[in-house]
N, C-alpha and C positions, 0 to 999 in steps of 0.2 A: 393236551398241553398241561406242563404242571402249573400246580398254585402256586403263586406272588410266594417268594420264601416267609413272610409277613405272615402268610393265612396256612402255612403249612403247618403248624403245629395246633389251630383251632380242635378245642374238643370235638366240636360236631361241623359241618358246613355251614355255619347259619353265621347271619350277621343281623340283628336286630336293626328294624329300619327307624330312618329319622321321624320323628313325629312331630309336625307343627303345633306350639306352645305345647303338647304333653312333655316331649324328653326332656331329661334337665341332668344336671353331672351325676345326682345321684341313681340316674335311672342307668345312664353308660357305664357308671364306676360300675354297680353290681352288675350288666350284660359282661363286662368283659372282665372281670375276677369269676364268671363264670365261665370262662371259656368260651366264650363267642364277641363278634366283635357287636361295641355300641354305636349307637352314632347319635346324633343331635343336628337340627339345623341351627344356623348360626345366627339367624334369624331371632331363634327364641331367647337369645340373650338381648334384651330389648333394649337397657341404657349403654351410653356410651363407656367405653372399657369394661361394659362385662363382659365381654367374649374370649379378653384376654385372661379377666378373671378364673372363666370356669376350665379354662385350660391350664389353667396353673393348678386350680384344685384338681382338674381330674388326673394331671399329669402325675403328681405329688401321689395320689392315692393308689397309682398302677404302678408305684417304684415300689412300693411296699413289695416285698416277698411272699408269695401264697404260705396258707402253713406247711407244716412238715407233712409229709406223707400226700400232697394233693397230687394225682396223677395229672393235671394237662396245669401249662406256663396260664398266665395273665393273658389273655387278646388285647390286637389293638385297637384302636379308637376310630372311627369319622365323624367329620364334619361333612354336612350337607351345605354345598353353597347353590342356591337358586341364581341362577346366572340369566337373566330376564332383565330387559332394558328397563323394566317399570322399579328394577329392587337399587335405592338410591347406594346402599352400602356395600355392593358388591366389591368393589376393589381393595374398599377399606379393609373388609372380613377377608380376603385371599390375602393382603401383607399381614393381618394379624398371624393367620393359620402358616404361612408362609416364616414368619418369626419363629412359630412355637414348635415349625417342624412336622405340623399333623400328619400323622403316618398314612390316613385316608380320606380324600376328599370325593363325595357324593354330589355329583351334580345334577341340577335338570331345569329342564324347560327351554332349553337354548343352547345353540352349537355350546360346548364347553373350552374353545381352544384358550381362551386365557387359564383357564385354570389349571392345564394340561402344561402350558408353559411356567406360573409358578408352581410346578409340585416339581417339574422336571428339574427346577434347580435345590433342591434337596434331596432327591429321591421319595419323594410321597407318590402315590399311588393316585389314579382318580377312576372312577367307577360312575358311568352315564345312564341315567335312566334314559328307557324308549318305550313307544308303544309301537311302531312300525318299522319297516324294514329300511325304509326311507331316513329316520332319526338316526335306528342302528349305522346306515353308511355312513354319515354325517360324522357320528360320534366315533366312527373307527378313523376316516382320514382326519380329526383332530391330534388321532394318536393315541386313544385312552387305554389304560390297562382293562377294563374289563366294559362291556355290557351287562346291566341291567332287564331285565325284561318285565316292564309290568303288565300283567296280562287280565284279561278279564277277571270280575272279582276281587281285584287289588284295593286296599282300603283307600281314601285319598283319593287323589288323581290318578287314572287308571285310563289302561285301557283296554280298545277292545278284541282282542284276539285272542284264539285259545292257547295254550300252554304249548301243546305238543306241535300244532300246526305252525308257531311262533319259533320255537326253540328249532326245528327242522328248517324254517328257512333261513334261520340266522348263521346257522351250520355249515351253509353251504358257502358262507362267504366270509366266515371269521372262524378261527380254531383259538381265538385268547377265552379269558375267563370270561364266562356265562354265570350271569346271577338272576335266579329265577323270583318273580314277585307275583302273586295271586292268590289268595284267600285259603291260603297253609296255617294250620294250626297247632299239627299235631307233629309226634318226631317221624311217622310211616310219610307223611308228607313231605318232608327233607329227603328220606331215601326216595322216595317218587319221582323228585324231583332229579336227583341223580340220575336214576334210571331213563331218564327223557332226553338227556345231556348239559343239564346243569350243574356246574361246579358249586353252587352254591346256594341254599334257600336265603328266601328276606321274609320275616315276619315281622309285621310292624303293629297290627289290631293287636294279637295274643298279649302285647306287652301293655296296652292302655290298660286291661285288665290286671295291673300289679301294683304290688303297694308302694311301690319307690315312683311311678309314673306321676306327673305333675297335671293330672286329670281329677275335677269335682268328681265326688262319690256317684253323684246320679250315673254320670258318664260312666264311670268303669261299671254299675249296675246294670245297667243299660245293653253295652256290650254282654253281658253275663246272659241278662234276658232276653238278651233278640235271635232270630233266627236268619237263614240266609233269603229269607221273603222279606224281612225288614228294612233291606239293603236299599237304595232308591240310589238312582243313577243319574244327575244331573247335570248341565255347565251353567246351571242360576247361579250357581254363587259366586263363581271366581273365574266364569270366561272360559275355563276349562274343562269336560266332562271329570266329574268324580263322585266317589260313593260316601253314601251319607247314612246315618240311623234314621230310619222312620221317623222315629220318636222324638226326635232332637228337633227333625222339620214340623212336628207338630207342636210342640210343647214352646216353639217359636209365633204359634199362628201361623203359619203357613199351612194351606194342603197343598199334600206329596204329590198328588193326585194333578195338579193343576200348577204344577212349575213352570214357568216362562225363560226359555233358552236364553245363554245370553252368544253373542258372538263372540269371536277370538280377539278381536278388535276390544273388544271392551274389557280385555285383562286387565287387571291392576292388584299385582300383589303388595305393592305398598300399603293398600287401603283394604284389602281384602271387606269393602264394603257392599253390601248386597241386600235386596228381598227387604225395607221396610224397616235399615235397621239393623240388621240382624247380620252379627260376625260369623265368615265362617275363617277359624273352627274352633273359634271361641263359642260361639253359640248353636250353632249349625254342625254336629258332631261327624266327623269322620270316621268311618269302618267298612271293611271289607267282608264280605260273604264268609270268612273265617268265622264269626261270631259262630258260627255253625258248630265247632267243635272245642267254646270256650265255654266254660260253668262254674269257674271261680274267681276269686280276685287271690291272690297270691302272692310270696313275696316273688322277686326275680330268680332267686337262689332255686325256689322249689322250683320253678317253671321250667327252667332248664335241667334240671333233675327228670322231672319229668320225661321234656322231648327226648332227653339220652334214652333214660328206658325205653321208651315207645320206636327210637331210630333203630336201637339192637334190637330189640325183641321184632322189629319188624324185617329187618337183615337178618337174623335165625329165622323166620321163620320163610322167607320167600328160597 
């Protein structure tokens, strides 16, 4: 099936994924004057009427014209709305985005049909994270334009199935857009992903590591120096399994080693309160098994400079 006419002209297949408290407009302006799409959760506009705010600025900043001579248009934009009984402003943030026309809304955690029914009346797009095949049904009789797949490895909240195993059963009962999420770093990894039957890669670690990212230095160094053994895999912090830096859980006082599950019952993304104190992912750093293949901090511009090379050179050479 073809791409959304929206994502048909992306440089490359990717859409840079939303980052709690990291993304912020300058980090989506440069994803998508790169040529792939940005996105932000809605969330990380904390006071009231910034969310309008940074839709104004980001909108404002993708009217601008690329310069002369740039081979690929501006991509568009998403919002991630967390659609979870615990998030007070969900309705508030879908008439905001609803106002502003947002070309792409990212949802998760919960059937997404309200959100499917405001984009339907503008034409916006919505795209469902899943970890199972079970979510995937859910989020297809909502009606969504596309599945997500976050698959083992995935920074954040993640889940646990493998890629190929994941992407085969989902095949089998949807032909819309597939967006593939798992610890991708490099551009041979977008074609890979392709090759599996994804329409599309989500990289979301690669990018805490850049300089426009709304991440403390430790954090993007962090990500720079760890490996994919650093990774820790817990639901202490927010009720949900997800992946985390070693490092962040130590330098917290906590051991990795000795985390206590919490249950699904006790989600509260409101509070994202946990472990003694300790926020995550304000303090409690999120990353996915990609750190494997990051080794610098960067602006955005070169990152995705980068991925091109590595996606062509990796299509020449297979």
């Amino acid at each position: 099936m073809p791409l959304p006419q929206a994502l048909a002209a992306l440089r490359m297949p990717l859409i840079g994924a939303p980052l709690f408290i990291v993304s912020n407009p300058d980090l989506v302006i440069a994803q998508c004057r790169a040529g792939i799409v940005g996105s932000f959760p809605a969330l990380n506009a904390r006071e009231p009427g910034e969310l309008a705010a940074w839709l104004e600025r980001i909108e404002a900043a993708l009217a601008e014209p690329q310069p002369a001579g740039c081979p690929y248009p501006v991509a568009p934009f998403a919002v991630n709305q967390i659609v979870h009984p615990s998030n007070p402003r969900l309705a508030q943030d879908i008439e905001t985005a609803v106002r502003y026309k947002v070309p792409i809304m990212i949802t998760s955690l919960h059937a997404p049909k309200p959100v499917v029914e405001a984009a339907k009346t503008y034409g916006g797009l919505v795209f469902h994270d899943v970890i199972s095949i079970r979510h995937a049904e859910k989020a297809i009789e909502a009606g969504v334009d596309g599945l997500i797949l976050v698959t083992a490895g995935a920074g954040g909240h993640a889940g646990p199935l493998n890629p190929f195993a994941f992407i085969e059963e989902v095949r089998r009962i949807y032909s819309g857009t597939i967006i593939l999420s798992g610890a991708m770093s490099r551009g041979h990894h977008i074609l890979a992903a392709q090759a599996m039957g994804a329409d599309l890669a989500y990289m979301g670690t690669r990018f805490v590591a850049c300089a426009e990212a709304r991440a403390v230095p430790d954090y993007k160094q962090m990500v720079v120096d760890s490996g994919a053994e650093d990774i820790v895999g817990s639901s202490s912090f927010t009720g949900v399994y997800g992946n985390y830096l070693r490092g962040s859980i130590v330098r917290a006082g906590l051991n990795p080693d000795e985390l206590v599950q919490s249950e699904k019952s006790k989600v509260d993304f409101a509070s994202l309160q946990k472990n003694a104190g300790q926020k995550a992912w304000k303090d409690i750093w999120g990353a996915g098994q990609s750190v494997a293949g990051i080794d610098a901090v960067l602006p955005t511009a070169q990152i995705v400079d980068q991925l091109e090379r590595e996606y062509l050179e990796a299509r020449q050479r297979i």
